[in-house]
ROTORBA-153593 format. One record per residue (C-alpha): chain; x, y, z. Coordinates in nm, 2 decimals, padded with zeros to 4 digits. Layout:
pati:A | east:X | north:Y | up:Z $
...
// end
This chain:
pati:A | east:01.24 | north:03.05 | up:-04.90 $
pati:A | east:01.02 | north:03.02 | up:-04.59 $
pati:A | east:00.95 | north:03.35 | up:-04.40 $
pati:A | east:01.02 | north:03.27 | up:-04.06 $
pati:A | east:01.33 | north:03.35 | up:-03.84 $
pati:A | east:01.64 | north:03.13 | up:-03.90 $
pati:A | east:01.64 | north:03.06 | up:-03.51 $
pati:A | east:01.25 | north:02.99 | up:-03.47 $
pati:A | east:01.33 | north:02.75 | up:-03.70 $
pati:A | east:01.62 | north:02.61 | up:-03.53 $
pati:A | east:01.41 | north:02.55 | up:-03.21 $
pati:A | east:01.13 | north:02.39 | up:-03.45 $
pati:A | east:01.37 | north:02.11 | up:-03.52 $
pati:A | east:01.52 | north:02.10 | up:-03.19 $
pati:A | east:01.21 | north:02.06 | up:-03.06 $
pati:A | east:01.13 | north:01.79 | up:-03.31 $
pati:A | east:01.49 | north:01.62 | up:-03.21 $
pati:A | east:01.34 | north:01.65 | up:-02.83 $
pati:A | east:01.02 | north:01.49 | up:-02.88 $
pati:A | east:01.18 | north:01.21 | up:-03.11 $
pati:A | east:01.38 | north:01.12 | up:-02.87 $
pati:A | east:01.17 | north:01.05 | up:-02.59 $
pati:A | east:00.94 | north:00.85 | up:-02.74 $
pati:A | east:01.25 | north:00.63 | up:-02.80 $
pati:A | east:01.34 | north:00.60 | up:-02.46 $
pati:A | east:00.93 | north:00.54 | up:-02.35 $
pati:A | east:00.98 | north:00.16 | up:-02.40 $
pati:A | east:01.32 | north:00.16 | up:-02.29 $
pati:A | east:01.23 | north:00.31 | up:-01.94 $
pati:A | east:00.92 | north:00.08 | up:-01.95 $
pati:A | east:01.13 | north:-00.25 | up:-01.97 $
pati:A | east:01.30 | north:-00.09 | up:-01.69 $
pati:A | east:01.03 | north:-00.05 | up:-01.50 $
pati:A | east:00.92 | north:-00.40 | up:-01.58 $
pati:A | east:01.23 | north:-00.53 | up:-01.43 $
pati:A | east:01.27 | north:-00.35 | up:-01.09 $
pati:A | east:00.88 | north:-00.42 | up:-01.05 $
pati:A | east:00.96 | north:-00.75 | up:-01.10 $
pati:A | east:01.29 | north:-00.76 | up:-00.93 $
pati:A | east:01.49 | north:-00.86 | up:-01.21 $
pati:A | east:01.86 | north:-00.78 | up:-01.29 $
pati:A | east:01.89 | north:-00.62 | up:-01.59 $
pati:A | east:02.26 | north:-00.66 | up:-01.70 $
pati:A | east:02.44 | north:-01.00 | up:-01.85 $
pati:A | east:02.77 | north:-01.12 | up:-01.81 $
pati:A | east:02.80 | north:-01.00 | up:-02.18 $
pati:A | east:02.63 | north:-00.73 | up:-02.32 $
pati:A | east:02.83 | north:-00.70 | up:-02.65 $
pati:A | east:02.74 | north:-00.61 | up:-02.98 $
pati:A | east:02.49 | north:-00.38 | up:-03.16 $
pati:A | east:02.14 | north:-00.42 | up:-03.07 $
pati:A | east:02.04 | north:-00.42 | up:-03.49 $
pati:A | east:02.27 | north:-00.75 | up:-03.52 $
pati:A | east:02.07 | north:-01.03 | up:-03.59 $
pati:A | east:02.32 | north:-01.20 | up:-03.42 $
pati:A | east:02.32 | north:-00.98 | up:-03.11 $
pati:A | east:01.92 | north:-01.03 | up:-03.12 $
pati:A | east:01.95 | north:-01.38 | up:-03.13 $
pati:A | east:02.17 | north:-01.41 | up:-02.82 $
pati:A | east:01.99 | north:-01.18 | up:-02.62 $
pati:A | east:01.69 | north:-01.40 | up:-02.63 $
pati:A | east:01.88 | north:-01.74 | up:-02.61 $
pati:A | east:01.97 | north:-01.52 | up:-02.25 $
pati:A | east:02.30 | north:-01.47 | up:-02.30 $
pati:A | east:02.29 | north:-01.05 | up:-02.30 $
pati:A | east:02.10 | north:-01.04 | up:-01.98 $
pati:A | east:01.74 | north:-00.97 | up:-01.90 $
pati:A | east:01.70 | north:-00.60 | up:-02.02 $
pati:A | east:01.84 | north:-00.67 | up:-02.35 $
pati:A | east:01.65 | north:-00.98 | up:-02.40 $
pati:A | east:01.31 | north:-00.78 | up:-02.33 $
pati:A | east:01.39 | north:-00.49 | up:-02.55 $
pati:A | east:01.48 | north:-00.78 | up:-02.85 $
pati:A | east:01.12 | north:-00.95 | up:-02.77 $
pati:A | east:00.98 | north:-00.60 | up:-02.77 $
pati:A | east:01.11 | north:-00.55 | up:-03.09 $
pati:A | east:01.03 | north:-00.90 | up:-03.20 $
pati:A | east:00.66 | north:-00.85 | up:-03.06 $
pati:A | east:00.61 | north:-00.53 | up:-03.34 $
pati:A | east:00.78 | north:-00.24 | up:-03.12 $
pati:A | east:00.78 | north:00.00 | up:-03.42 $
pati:A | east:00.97 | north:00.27 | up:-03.23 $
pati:A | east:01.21 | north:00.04 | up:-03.06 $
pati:A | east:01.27 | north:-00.12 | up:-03.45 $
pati:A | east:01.34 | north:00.18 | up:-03.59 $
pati:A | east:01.50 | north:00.39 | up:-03.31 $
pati:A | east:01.79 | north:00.05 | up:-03.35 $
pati:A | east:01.79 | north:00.06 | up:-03.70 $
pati:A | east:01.86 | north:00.43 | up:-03.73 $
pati:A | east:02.17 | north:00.42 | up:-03.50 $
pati:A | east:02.50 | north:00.50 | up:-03.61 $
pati:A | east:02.74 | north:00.42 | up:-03.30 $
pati:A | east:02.70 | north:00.24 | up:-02.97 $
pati:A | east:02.70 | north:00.56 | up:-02.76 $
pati:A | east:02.34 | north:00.67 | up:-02.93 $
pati:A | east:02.15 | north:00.37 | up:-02.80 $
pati:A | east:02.06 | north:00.48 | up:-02.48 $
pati:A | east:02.10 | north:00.13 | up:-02.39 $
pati:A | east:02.41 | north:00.15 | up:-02.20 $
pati:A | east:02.49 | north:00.04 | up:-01.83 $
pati:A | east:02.55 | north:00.41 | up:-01.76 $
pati:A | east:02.26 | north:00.52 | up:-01.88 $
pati:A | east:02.09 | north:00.23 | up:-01.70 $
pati:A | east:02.20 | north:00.38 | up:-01.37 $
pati:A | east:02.09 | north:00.73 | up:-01.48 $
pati:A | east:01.72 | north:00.60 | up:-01.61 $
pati:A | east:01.70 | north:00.42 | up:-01.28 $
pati:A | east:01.79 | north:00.75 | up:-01.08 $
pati:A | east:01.57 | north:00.96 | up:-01.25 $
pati:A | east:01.31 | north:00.71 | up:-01.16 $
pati:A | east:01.39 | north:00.72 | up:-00.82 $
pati:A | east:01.37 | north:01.09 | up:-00.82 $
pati:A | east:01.04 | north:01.10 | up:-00.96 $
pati:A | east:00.91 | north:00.84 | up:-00.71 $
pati:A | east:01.06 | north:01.04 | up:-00.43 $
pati:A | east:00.91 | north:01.34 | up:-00.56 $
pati:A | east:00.54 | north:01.16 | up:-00.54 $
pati:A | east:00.63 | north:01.03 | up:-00.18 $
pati:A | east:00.76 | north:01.40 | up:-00.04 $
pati:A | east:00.42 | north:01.59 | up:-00.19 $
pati:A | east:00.21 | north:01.36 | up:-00.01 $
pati:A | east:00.43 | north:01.41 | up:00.33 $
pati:A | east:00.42 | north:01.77 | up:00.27 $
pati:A | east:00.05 | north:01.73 | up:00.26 $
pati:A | east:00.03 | north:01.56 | up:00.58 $
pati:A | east:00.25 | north:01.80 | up:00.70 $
pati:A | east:00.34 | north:01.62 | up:01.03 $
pati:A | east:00.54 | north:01.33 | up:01.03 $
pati:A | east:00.77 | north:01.06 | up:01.20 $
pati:A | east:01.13 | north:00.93 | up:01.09 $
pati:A | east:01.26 | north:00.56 | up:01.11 $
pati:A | east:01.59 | north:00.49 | up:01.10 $
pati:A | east:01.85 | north:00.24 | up:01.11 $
pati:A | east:02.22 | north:00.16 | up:01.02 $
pati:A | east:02.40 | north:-00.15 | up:00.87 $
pati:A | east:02.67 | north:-00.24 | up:00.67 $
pati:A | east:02.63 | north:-00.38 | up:00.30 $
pati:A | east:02.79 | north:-00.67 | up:00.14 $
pati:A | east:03.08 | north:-00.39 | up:00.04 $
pati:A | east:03.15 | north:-00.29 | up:00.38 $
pati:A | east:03.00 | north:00.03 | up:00.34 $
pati:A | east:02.80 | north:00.15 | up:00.67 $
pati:A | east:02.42 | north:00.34 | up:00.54 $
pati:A | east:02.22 | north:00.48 | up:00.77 $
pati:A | east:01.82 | north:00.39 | up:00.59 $
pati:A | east:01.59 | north:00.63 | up:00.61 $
pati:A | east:01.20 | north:00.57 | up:00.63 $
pati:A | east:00.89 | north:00.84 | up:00.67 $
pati:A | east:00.56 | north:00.75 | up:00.86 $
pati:A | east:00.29 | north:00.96 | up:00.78 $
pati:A | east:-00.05 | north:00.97 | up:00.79 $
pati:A | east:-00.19 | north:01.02 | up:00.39 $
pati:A | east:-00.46 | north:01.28 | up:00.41 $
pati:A | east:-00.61 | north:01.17 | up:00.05 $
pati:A | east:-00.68 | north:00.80 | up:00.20 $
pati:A | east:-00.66 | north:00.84 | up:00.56 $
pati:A | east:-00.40 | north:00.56 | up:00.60 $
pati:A | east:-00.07 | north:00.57 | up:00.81 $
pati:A | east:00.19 | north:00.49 | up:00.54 $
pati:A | east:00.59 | north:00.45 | up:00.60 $
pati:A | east:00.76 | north:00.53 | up:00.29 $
pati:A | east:01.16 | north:00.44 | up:00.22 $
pati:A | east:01.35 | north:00.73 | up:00.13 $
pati:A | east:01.71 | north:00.61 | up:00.08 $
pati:A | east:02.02 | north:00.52 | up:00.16 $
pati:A | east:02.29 | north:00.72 | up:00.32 $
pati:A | east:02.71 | north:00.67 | up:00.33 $
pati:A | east:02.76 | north:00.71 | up:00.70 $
pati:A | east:03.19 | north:00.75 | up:00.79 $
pati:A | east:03.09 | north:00.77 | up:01.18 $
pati:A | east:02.82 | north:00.60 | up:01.36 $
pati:A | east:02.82 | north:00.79 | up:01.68 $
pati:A | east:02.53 | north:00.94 | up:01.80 $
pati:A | east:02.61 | north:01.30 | up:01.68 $
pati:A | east:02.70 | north:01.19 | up:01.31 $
pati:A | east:02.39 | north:00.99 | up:01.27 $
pati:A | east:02.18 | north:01.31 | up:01.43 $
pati:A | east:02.38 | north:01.54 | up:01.18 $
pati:A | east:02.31 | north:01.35 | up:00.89 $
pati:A | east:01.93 | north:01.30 | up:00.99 $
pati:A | east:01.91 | north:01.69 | up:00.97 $
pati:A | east:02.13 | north:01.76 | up:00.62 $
pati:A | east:01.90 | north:01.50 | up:00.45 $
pati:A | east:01.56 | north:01.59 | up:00.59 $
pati:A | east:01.69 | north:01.91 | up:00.46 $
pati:A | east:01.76 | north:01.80 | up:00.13 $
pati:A | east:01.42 | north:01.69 | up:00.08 $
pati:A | east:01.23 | north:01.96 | up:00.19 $
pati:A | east:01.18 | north:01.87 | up:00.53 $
pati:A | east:01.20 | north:02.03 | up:00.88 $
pati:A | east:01.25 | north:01.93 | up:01.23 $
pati:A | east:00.96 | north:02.17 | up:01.32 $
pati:A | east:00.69 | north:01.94 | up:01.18 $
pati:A | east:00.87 | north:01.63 | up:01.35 $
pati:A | east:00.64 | north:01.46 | up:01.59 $
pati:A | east:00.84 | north:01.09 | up:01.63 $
pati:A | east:01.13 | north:00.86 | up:01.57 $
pati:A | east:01.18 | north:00.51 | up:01.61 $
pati:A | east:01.50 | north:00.38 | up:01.66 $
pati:A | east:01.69 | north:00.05 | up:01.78 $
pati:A | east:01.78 | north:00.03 | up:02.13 $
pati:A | east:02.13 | north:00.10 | up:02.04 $
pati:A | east:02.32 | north:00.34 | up:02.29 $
pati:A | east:02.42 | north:00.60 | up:01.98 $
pati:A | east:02.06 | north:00.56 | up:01.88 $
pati:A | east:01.86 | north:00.54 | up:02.22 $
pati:A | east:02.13 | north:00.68 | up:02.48 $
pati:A | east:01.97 | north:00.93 | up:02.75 $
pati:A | east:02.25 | north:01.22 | up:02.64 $
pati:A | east:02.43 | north:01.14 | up:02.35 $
pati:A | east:02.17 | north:00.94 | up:02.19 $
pati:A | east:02.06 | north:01.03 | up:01.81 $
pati:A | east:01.70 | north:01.05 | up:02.02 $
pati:A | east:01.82 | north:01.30 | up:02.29 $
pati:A | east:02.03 | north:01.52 | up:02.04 $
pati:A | east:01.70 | north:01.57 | up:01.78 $
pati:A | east:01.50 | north:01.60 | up:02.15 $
pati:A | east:01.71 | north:01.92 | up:02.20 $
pati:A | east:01.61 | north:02.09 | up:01.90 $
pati:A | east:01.27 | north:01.96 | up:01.89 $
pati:A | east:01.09 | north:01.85 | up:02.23 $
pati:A | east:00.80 | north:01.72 | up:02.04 $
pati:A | east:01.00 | north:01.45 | up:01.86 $
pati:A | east:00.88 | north:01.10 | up:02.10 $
pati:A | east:01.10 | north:00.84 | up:02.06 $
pati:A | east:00.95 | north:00.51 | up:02.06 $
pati:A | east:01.18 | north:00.15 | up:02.04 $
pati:A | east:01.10 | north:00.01 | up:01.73 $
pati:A | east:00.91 | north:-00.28 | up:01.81 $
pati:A | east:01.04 | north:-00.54 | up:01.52 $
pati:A | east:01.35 | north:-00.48 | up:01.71 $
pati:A | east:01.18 | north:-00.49 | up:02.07 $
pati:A | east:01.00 | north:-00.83 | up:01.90 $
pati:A | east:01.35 | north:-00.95 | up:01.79 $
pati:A | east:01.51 | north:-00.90 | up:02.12 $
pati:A | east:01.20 | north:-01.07 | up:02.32 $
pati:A | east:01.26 | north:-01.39 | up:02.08 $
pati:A | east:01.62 | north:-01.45 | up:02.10 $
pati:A | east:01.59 | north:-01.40 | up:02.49 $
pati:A | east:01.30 | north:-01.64 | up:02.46 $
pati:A | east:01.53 | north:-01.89 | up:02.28 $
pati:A | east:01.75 | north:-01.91 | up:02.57 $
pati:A | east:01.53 | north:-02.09 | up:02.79 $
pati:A | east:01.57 | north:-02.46 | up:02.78 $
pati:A | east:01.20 | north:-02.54 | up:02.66 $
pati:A | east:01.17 | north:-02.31 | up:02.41 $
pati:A | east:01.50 | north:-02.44 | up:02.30 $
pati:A | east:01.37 | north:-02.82 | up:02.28 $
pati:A | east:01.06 | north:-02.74 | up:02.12 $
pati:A | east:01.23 | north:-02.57 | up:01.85 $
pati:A | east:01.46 | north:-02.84 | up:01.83 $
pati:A | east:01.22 | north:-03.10 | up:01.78 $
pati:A | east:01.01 | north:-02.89 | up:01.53 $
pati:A | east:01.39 | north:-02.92 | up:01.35 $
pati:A | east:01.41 | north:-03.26 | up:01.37 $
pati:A | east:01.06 | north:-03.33 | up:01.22 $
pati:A | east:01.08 | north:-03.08 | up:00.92 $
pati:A | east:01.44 | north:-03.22 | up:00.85 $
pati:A | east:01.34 | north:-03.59 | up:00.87 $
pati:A | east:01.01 | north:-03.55 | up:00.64 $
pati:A | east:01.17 | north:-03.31 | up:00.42 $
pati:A | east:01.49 | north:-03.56 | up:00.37 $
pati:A | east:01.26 | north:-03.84 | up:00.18 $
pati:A | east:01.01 | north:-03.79 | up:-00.11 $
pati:A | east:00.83 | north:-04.08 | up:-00.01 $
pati:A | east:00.77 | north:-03.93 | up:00.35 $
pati:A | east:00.66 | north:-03.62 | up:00.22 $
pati:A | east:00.37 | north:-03.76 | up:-00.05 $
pati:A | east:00.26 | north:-03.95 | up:00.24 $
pati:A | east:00.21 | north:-03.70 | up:00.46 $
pati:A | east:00.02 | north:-03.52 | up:00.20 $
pati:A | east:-00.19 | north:-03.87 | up:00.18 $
pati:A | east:-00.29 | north:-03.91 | up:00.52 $
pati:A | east:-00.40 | north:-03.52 | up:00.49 $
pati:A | east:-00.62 | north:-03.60 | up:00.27 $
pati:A | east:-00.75 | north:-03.87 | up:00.42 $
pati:A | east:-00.82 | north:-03.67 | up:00.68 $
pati:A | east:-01.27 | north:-03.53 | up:00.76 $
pati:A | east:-01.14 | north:-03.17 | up:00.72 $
pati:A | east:-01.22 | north:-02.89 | up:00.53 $
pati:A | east:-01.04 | north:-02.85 | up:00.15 $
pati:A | east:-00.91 | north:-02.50 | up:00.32 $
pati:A | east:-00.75 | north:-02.64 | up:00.62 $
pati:A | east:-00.63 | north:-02.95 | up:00.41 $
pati:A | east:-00.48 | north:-02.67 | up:00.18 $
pati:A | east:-00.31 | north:-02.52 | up:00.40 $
pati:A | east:-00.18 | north:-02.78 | up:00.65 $
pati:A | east:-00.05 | north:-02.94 | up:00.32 $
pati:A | east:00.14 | north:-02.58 | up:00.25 $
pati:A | east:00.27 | north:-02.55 | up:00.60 $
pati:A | east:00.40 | north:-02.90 | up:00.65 $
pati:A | east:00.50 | north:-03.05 | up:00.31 $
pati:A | east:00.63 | north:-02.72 | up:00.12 $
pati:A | east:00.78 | north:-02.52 | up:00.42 $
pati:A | east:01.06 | north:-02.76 | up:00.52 $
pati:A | east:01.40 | north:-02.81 | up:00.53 $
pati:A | east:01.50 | north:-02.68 | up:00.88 $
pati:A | east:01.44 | north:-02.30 | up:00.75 $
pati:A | east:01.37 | north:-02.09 | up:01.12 $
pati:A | east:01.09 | north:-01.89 | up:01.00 $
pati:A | east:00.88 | north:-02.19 | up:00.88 $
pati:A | east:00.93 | north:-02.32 | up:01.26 $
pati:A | east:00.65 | north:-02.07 | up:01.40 $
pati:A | east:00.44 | north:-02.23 | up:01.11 $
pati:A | east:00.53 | north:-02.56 | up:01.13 $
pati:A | east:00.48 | north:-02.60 | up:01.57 $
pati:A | east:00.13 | north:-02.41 | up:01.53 $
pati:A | east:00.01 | north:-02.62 | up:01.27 $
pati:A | east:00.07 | north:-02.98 | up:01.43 $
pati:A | east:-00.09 | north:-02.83 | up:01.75 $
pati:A | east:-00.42 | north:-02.69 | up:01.65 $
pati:A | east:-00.48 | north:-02.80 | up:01.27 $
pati:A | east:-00.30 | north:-03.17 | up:01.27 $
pati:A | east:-00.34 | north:-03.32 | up:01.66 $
pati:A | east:-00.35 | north:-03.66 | up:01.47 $
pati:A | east:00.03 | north:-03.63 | up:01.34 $
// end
């Protein structure tokens, strides 16, 4: 019989149990990982059936158990040892940690962790500026996005970081103010070190009284509010789109992108007569790109598209 205490030996295996069991879920938060660097979608239309089946393992890589499955069967294909065994030793489906739930919890904790990175370096700074913004979702559901700008004091670079999403009931000026506050909060953060906020031009955003602006200016004077200017540059564009030359020059930058793009045999030669062309392989390169890959009527290619014919292509 061993001479140590019944419960330090308890806690020796529990321990044991502990460590196991993360370095199981190591490559299964790596393919994880892999996929929301990558922005891939990790569930299937069918994710049925034990991950030791042969069978299961063969459908997940024919692609029919979705992307995350089908990397944690080429993981195991590849020589995973861990992965192998941590499979093979399974009993039950709820002992996998492969689940959608735990998905959604592997994924949170994730986000935790990255959030915790992105607050220590605010906290650093210790002065900083809020963007915000509200829209509704494909669900209906109004969120009210929250960004930090900052200035990082390790690189000296002014970084905006994302924060998260919030559920907003109301949009008025007060509610959106109020739940500014309980989630800067949450994460640490006060309105004393608050030095900006960019908002749209909205009236519950940028109104004079009632305005999220005016409400935080109330409890903190040193808050400057500043129009966001990708909205300012939005609102200057679709007024410029109003007037009637704008209007035709877009419309004929249409016209040529639809008509070239329409035919195969337009579009390879156009890429001929570049070529022909006494310019630089560079330029070549990249009137080629603008013109003969960035068609099909698409608006932000027009920008692209108009600048190019005028300075690069005066020949066309």
């Amino acid at each position: 019989m061993s001479g140590k205490d019944v419960s330090v030996l308890l806690d020796k295996e529990k321990e044991n149990v502990i460590e196991k069991n993360r370095k199981r879920l190591v490559p299964i938060i790596q393919t994880i990982e892999f996929c929301g660097r990558n922005n891939l979608p990790l569930r299937g239309h069918r994710e049925k059936g034990s991950m030791k089946d042969e069978t299961t393992q063969k459908n997940a890589l024919m692609g029919t158990q979705g992307i995350f499955r089908s990397l944690l069967v080429f993981r195991m294909e590849s020589g995973d040892t861990i992965l192998t065994q941590h499979f093979q030793s399974t009993t039950g489906q709820n002992s996998t940690m492969v689940s959608g739930k735990i998905q959604n919890d592997l994924i949170y904790a994730m986000g935790e962790q990255v959030r915790s990175s992105i607050l220590l370096r605010i906290k650093k700074a210790r002065y900083f500026s809020i963007l915000c913004d509200e829209t509704t979702d494909l669900a209906k559901m109004e969120q009210l996005t929250l960004c930090i700008r900052y200035v990082d004091v390790e690189t000296s670079f002014i970084r905006e970081d994302f924060i998260g999403f919030v559920e907003m009931k109301s949009t008025t000026g007060l509610e959106i103010k109020k739940t500014i506050v309980t989630e800067l909060t949450k994460i640490g953060l006060s309105l004393t070190h608050l030095r900006g906020q960019g908002y749209d031009g909205g009236s519950n955003m940028a109104g004079h009284y009632k305005g999220v602006h005016a409400l935080i200016l109330n409890e903190q004077p040193l808050a400057f509010y500043t129009h966001c200017f990708s909205h300012s540059l939005n609102l200057a564009i679709s007024k410029c789109c109003e007037v009637s030359a704008i209007k035709n020059v877009m419309g004929i930058v249409n016209s040529i992108s639809s008509f070239l793009s329409a035919s195969a045999k337009r579009v390879n030669l156009l890429k001929d007569i570049i070529i022909e062309e006494n310019i630089s392989e560079m330029k070549k390169k990249k009137i080629e790109n603008t013109l003969c890959h960035a068609m099909g009527g698409k608006t932000r290619y027009h920008f692209d598209i108009s600048r190019t014919i005028s300075n690069d292509y005066n020949s066309a």
